[in-house]
N, C-alpha and C positions, 0 to 999 in steps of 0.2 A: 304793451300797447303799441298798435301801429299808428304811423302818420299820419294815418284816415280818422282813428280813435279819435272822440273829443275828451279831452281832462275833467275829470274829477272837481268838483268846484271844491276851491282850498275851504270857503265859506262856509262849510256843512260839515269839517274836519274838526274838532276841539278836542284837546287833551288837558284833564283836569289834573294838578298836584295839590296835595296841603303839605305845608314846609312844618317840618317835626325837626326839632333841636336835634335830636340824633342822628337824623339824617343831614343836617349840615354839616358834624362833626365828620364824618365818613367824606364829602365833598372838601373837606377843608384842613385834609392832614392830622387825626388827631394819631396821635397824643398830643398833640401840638396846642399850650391852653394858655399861651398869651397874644393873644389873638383877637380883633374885635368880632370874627368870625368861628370862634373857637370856648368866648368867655364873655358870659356877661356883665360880669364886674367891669373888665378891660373898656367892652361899650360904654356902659355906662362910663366910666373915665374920661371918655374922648368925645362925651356929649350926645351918643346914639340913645336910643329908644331899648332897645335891649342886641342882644350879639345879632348879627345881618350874614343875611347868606351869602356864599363869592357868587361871582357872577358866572364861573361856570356851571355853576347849576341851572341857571336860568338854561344856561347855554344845552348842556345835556337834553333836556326836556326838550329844547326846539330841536336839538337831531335828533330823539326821540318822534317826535310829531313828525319830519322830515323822512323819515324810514318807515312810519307806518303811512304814509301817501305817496312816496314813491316807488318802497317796496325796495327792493336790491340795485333800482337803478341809481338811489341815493350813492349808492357805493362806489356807482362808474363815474364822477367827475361831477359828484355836486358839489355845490360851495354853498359857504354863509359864510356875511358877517355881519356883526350882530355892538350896537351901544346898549350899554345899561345906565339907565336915564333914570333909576329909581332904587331905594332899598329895599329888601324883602326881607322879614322877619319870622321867628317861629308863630305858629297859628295862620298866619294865611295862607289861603288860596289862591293859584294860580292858575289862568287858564293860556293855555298856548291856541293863537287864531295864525290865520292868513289871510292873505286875500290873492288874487292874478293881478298881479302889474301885467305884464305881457307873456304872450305865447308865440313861437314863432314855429314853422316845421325844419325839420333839421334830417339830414339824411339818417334815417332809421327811425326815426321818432317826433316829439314836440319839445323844443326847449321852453321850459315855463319859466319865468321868473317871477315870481314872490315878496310879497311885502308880508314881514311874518315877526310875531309879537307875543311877549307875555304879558298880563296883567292880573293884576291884582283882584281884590273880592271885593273894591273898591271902585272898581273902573280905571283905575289909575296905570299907564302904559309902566311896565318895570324893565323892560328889555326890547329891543327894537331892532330889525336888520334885512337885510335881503338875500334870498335864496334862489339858487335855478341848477335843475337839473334837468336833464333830455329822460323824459318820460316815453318809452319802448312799448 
């Protein structure tokens, strides 16, 4: 993308997950089974709903979303960081959004920066953080 280029509206970008128990256990060290992320008895112990996903998952998923909108420029010096403001459990769904905080032009490209989020199949915000990488 040149500096002339206009960005991609992050608006129109979504990436759907459904969180499956086996797939948490992969994110979260298994064999590893005393774990509120690993066991659901352990959850249940500690007063959760049942075992909760780590938040690097959440987190995968938005570099996930982040590489399919920026493409390989992700690679050259993007960043995120990112709070997890909520638990996510097996059976939901997830959707990763964004939006344009700002754009500015930067010698070769656009630096964008991003307000960028997972949520729930509830509307409910599960992860939250900001992104920017120079789109070429």
């Amino acid at each position: 993308m040149s500096a002339a280029a206009e960005l991609r509206d992050p608006a129109l970008h979504v990436l759907h997950k459904e969180i499956l128990f086996d797939k948490m256990l992969a994110f979260s060290g298994f064999p590893e089974t005393n774990s509120v992320h690993t066991s659901r008895e352990v959850a249940a112990e500690r007063g959760l709903p049942n075992a909760i996903a780590q938040g690097l998952q959440m987190y995968a998923y938005m570099c996930e979303w982040l590489v399919d909108y920026f493409g390989k420029d992700w690679f050259e010096g993007g960043t995120l960081a990112v709070s997890f403001i909520g638990i996510v459990v097996p059976g939901d769904h997830l959707t990763v959004r964004a939006a344009l905080k700002e754009s500015e032009p930067v010698d070769g490209g656009v630096r964008a920066t991003l307000e960028i989020w997972c949520e729930n199949h509830r509307g409910q915000k599960v992860a939250a953080g900001t992104a920017s990488a120079v789109a070429r």
